[in-house]
Gaussian input, Z-matrix of N, CA and C with variables (Angstrom, degrees):
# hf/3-21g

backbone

0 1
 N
 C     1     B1
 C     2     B2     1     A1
 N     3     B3     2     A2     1     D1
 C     4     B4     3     A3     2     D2
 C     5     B5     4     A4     3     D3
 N     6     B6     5     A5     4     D4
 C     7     B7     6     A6     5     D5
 C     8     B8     7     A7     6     D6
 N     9     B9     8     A8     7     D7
 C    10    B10     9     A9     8     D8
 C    11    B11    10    A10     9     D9
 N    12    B12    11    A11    10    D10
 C    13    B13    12    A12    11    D11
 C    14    B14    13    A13    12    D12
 N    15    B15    14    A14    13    D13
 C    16    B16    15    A15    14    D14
 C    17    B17    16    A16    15    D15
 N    18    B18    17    A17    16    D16
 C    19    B19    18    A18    17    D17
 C    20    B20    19    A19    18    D18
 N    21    B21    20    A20    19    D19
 C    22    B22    21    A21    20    D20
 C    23    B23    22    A22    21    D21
 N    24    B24    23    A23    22    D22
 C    25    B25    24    A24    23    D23
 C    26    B26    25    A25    24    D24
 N    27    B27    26    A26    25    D25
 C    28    B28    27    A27    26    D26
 C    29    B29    28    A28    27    D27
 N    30    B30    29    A29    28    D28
 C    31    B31    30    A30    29    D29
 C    32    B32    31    A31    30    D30
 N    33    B33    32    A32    31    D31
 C    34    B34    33    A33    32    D32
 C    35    B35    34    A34    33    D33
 N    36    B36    35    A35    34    D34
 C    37    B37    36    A36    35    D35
 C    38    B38    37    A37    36    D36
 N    39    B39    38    A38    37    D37
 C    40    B40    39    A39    38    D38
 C    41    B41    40    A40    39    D39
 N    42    B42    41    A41    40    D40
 C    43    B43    42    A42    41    D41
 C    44    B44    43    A43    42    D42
 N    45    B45    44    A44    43    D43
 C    46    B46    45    A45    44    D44
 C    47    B47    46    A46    45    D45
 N    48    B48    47    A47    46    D46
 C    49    B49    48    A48    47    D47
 C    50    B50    49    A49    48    D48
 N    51    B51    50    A50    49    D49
 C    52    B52    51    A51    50    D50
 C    53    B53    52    A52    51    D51
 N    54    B54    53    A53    52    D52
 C    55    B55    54    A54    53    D53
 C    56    B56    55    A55    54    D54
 N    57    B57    56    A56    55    D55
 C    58    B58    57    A57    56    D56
 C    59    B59    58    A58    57    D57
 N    60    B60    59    A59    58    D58
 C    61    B61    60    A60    59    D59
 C    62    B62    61    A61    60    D60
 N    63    B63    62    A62    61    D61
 C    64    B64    63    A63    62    D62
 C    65    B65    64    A64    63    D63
 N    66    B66    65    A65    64    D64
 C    67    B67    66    A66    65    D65
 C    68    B68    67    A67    66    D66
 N    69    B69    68    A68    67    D67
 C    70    B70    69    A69    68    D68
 C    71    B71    70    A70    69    D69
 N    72    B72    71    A71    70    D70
 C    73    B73    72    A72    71    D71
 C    74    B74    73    A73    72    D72
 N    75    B75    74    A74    73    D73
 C    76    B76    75    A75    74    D74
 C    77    B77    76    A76    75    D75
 N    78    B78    77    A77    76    D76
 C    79    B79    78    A78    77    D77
 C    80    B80    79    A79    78    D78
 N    81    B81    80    A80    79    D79
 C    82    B82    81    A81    80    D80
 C    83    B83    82    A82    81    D81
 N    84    B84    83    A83    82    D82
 C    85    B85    84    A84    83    D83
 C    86    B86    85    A85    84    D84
 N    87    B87    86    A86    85    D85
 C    88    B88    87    A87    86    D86
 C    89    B89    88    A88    87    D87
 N    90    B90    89    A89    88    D88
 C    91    B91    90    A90    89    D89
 C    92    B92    91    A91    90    D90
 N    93    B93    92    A92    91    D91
 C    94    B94    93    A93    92    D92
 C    95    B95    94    A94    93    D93
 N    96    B96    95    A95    94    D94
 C    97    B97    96    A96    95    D95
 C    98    B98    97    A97    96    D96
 N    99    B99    98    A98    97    D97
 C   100   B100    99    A99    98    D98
 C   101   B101   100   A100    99    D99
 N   102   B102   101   A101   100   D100
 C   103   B103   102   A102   101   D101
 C   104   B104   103   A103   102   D102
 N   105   B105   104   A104   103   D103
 C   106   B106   105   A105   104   D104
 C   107   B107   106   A106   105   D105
 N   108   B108   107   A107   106   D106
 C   109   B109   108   A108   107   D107
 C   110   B110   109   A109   108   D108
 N   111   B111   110   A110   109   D109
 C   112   B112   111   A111   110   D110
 C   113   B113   112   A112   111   D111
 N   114   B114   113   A113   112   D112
 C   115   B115   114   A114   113   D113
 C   116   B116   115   A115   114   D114
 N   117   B117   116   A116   115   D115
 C   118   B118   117   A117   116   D116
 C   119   B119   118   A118   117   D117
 N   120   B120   119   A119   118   D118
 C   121   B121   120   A120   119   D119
 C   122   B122   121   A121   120   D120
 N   123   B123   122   A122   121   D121
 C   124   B124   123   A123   122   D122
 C   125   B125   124   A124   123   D123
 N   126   B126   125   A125   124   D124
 C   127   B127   126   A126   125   D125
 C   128   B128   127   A127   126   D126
 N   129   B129   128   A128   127   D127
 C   130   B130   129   A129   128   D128
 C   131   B131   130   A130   129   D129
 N   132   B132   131   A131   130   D130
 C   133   B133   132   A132   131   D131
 C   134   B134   133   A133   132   D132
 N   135   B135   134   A134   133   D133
 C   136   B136   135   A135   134   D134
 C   137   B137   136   A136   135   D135
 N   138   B138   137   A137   136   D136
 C   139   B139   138   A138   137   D137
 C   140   B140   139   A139   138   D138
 N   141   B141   140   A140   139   D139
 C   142   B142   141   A141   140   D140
 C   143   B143   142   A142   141   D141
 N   144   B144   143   A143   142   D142
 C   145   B145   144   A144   143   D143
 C   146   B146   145   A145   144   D144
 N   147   B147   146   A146   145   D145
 C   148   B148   147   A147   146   D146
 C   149   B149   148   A148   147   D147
 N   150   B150   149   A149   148   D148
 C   151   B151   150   A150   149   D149
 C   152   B152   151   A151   150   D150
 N   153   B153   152   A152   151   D151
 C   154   B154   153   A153   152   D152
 C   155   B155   154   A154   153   D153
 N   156   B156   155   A155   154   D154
 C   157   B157   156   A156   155   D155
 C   158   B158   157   A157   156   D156
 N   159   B159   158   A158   157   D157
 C   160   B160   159   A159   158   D158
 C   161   B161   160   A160   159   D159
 N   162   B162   161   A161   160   D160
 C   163   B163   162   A162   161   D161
 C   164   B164   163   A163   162   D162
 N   165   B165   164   A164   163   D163
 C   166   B166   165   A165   164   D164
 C   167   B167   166   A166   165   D165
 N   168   B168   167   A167   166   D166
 C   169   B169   168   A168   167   D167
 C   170   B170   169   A169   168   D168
 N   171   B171   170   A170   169   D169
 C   172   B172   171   A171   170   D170
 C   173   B173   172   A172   171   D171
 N   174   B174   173   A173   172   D172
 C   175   B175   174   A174   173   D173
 C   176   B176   175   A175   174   D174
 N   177   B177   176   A176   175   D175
 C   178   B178   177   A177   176   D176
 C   179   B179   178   A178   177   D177
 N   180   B180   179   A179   178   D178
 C   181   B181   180   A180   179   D179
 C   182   B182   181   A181   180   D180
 N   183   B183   182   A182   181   D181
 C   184   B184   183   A183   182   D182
 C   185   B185   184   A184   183   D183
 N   186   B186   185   A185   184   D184
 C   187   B187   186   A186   185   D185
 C   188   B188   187   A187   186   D186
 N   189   B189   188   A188   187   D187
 C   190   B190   189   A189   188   D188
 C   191   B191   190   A190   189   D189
 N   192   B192   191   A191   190   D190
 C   193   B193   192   A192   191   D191
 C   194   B194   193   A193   192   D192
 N   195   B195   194   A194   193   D193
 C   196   B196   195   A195   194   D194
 C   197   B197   196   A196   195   D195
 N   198   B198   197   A197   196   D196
 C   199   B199   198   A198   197   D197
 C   200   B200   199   A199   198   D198
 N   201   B201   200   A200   199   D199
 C   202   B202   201   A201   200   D200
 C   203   B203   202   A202   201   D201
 N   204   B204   203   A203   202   D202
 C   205   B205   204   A204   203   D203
 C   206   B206   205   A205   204   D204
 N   207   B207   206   A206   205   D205
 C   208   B208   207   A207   206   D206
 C   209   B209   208   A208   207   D207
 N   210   B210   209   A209   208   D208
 C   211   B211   210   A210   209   D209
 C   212   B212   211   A211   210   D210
 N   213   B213   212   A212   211   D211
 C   214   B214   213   A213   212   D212
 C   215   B215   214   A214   213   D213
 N   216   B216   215   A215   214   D214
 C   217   B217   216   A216   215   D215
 C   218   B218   217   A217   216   D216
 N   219   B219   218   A218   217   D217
 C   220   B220   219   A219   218   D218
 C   221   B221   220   A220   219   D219
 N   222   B222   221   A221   220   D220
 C   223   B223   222   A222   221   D221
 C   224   B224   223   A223   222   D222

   B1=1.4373
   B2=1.5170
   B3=1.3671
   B4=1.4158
   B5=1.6965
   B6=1.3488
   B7=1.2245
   B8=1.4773
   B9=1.7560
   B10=1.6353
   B11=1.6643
   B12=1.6236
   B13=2.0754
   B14=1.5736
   B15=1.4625
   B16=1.2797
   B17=1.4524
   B18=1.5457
   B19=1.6681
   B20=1.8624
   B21=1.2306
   B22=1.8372
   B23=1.5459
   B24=1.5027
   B25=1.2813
   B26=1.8218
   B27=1.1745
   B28=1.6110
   B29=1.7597
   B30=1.8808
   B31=1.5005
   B32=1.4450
   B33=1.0033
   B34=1.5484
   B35=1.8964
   B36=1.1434
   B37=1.4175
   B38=1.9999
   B39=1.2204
   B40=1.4434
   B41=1.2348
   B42=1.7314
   B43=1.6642
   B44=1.2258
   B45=1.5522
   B46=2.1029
   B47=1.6031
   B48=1.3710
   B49=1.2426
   B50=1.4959
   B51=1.3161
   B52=2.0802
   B53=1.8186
   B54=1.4394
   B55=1.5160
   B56=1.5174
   B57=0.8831
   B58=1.4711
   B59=1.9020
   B60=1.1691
   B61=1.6665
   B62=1.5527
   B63=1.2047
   B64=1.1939
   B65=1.6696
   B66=1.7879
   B67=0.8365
   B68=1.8364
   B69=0.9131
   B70=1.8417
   B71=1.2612
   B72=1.6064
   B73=1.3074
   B74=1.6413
   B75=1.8326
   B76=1.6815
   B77=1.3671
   B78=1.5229
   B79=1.1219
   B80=1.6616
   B81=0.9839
   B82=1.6190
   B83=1.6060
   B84=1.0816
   B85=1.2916
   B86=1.7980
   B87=1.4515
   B88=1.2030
   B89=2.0118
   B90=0.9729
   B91=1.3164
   B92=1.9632
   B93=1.8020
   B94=0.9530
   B95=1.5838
   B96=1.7014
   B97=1.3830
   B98=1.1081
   B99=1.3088
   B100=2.4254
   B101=1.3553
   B102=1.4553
   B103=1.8597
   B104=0.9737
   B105=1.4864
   B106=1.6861
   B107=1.7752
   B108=1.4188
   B109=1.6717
   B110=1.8595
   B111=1.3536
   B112=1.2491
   B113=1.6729
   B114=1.8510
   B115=1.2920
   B116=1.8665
   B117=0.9694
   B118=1.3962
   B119=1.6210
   B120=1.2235
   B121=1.2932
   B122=1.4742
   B123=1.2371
   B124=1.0935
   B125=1.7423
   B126=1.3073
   B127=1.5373
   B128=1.7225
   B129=1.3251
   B130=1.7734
   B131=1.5499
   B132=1.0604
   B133=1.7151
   B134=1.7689
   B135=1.7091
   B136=1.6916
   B137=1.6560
   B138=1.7185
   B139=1.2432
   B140=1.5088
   B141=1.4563
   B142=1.3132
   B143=1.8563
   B144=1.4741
   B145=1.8688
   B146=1.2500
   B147=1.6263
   B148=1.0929
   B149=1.3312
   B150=1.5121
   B151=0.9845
   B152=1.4048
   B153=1.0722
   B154=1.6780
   B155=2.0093
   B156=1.4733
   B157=2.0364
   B158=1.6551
   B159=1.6470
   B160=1.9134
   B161=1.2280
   B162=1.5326
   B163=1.4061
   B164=1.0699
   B165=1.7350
   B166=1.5527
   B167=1.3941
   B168=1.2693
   B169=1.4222
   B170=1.6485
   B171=1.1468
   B172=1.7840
   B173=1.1791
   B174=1.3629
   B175=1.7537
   B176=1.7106
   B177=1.3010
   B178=1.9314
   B179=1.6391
   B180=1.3655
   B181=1.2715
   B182=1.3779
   B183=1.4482
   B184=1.5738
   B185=1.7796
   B186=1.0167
   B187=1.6580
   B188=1.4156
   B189=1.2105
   B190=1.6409
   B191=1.9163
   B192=1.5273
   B193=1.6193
   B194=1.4223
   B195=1.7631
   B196=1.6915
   B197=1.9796
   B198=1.1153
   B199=1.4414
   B200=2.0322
   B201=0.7945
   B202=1.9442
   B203=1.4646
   B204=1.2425
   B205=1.2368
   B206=1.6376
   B207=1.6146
   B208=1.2673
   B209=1.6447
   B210=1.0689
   B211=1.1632
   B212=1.6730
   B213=1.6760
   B214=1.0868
   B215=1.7090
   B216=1.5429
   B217=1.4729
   B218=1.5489
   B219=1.5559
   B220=1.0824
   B221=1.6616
   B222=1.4023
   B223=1.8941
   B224=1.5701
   A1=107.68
   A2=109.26
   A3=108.30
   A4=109.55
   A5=107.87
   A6=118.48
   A7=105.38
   A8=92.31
   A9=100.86
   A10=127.69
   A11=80.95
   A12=99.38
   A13=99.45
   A14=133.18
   A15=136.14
   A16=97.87
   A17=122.82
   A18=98.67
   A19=111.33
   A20=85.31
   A21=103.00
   A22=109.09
   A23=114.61
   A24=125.40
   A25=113.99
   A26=137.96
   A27=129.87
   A28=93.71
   A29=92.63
   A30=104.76
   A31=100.49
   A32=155.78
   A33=154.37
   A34=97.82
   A35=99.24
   A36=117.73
   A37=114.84
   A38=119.43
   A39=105.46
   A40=103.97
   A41=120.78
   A42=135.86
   A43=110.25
   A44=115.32
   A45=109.48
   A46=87.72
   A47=112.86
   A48=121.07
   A49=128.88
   A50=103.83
   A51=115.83
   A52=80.79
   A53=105.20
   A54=144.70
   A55=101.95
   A56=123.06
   A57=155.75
   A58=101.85
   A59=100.02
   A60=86.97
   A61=131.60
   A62=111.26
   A63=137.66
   A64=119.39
   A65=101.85
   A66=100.09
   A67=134.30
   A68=101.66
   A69=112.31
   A70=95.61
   A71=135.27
   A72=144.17
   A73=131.99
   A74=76.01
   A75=93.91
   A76=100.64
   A77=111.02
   A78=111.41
   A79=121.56
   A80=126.25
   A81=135.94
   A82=87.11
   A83=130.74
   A84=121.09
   A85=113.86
   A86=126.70
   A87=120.56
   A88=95.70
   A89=119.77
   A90=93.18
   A91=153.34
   A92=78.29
   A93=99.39
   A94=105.76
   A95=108.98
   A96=132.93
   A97=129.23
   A98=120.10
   A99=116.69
   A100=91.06
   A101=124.21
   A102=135.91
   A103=89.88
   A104=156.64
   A105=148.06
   A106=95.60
   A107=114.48
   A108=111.03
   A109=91.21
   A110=95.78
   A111=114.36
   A112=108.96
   A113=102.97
   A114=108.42
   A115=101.98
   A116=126.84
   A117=136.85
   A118=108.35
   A119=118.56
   A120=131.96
   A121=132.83
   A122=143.60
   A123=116.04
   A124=136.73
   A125=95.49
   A126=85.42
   A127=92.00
   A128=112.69
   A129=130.57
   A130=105.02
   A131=111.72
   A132=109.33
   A133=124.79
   A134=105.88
   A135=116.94
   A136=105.74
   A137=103.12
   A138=103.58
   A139=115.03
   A140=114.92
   A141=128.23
   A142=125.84
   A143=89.09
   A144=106.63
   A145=109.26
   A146=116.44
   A147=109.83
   A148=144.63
   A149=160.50
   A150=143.16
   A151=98.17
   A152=154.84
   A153=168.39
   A154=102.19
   A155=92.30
   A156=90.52
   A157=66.83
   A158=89.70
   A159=106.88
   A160=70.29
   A161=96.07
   A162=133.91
   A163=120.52
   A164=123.28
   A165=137.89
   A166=94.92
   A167=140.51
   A168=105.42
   A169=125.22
   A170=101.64
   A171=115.11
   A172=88.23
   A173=95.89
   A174=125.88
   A175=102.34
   A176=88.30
   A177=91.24
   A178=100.23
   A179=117.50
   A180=133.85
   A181=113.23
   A182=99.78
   A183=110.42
   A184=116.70
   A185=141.32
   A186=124.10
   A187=85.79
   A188=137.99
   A189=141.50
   A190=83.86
   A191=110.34
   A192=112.62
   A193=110.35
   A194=107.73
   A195=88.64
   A196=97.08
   A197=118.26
   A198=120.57
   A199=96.00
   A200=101.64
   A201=109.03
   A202=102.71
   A203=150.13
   A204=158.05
   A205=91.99
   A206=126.50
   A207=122.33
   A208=119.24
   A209=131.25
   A210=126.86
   A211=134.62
   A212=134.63
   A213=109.94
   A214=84.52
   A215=112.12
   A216=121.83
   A217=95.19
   A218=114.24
   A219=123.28
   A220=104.77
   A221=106.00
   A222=115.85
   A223=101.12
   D1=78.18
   D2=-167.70
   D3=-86.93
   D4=-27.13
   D5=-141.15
   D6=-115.29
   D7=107.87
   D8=-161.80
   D9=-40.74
   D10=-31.31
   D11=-163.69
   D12=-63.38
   D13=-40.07
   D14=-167.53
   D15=-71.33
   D16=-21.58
   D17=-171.65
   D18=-92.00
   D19=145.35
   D20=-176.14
   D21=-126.18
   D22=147.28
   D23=173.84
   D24=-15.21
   D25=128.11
   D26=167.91
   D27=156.47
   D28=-164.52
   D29=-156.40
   D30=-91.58
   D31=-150.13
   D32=153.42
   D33=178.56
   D34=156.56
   D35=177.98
   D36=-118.58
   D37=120.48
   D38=-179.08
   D39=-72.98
   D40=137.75
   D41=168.71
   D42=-94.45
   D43=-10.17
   D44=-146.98
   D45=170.83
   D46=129.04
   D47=126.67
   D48=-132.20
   D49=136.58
   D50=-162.11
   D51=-100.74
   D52=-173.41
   D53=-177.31
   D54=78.73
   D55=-178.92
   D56=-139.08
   D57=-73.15
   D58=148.67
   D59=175.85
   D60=-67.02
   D61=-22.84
   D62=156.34
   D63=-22.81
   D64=-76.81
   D65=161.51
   D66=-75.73
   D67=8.58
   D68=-174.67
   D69=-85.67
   D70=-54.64
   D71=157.24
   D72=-14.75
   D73=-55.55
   D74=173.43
   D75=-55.60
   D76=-86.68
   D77=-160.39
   D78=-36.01
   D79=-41.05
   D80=-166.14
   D81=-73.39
   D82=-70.44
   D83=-179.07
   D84=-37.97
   D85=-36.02
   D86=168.45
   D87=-84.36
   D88=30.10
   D89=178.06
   D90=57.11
   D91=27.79
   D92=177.78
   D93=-132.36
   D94=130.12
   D95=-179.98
   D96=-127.16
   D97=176.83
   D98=169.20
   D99=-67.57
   D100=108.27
   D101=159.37
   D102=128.09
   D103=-66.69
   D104=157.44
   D105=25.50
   D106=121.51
   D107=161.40
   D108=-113.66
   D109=130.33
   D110=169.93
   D111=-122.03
   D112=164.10
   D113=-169.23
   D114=-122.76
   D115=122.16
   D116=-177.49
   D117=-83.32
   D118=102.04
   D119=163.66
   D120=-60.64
   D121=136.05
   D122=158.39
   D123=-60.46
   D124=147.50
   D125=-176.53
   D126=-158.25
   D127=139.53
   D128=-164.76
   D129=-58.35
   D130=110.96
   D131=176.57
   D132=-36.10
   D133=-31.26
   D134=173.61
   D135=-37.26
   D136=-49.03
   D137=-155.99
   D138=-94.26
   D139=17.94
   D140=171.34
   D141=24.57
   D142=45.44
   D143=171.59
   D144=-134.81
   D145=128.76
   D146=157.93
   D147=-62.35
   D148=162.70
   D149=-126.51
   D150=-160.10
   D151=78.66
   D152=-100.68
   D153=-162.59
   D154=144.52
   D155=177.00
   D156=-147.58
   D157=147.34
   D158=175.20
   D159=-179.00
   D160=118.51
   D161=171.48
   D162=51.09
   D163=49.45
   D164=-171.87
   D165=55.76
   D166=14.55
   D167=144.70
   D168=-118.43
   D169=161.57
   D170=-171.39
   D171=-90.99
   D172=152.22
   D173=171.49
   D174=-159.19
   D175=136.44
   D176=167.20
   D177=-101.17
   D178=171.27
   D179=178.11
   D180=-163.85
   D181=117.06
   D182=-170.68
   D183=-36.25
   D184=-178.25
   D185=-179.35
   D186=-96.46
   D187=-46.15
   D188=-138.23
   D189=-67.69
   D190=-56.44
   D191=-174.70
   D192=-55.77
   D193=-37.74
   D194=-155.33
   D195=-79.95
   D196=5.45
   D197=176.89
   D198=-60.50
   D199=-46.57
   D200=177.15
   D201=-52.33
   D202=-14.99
   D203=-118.53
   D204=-145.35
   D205=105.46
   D206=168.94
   D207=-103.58
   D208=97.24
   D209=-174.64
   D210=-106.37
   D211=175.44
   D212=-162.03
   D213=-150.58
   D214=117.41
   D215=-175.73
   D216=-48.53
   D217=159.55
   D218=165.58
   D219=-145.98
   D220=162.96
   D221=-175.71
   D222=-44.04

């Protein structure tokens, strides 16, 4: 699920995340990992960030990063 435009409001499960260790860090420090279920929010395309809740909390993530981010919808 590379490709920001296909994702819409729902549940998703992380399979993979690629880029730099840097950002791998980040994320785990917000608590997000490979098995992490996160929830995709809406958020206005102008402002080109995705909009994520894992574990009642919000986080945005630029679109260019969350492309590193492979995920798999769930119910």
């Amino acid at each position: 699920m590379n490709d920001p435009q296909d994702i819409r409001d729902g549940r998703f499960i992380i399979t993979a995340i690629n880029g730099q260790q840097t950002f791998k860090s980040f994320l785990l420090g917000h608590n997000i990992a490979v098995g992490s279920a996160i929830t995709i929010n809406y958020s206005p395309k102008y402002a080109q960030l995705i909009s994520i809740t894992v574990r009642q909390k919000i986080l945005s993530i630029r679109t260019e990063d969350f492309k590193n981010i492979e995920c798999v919808r769930i119910a």
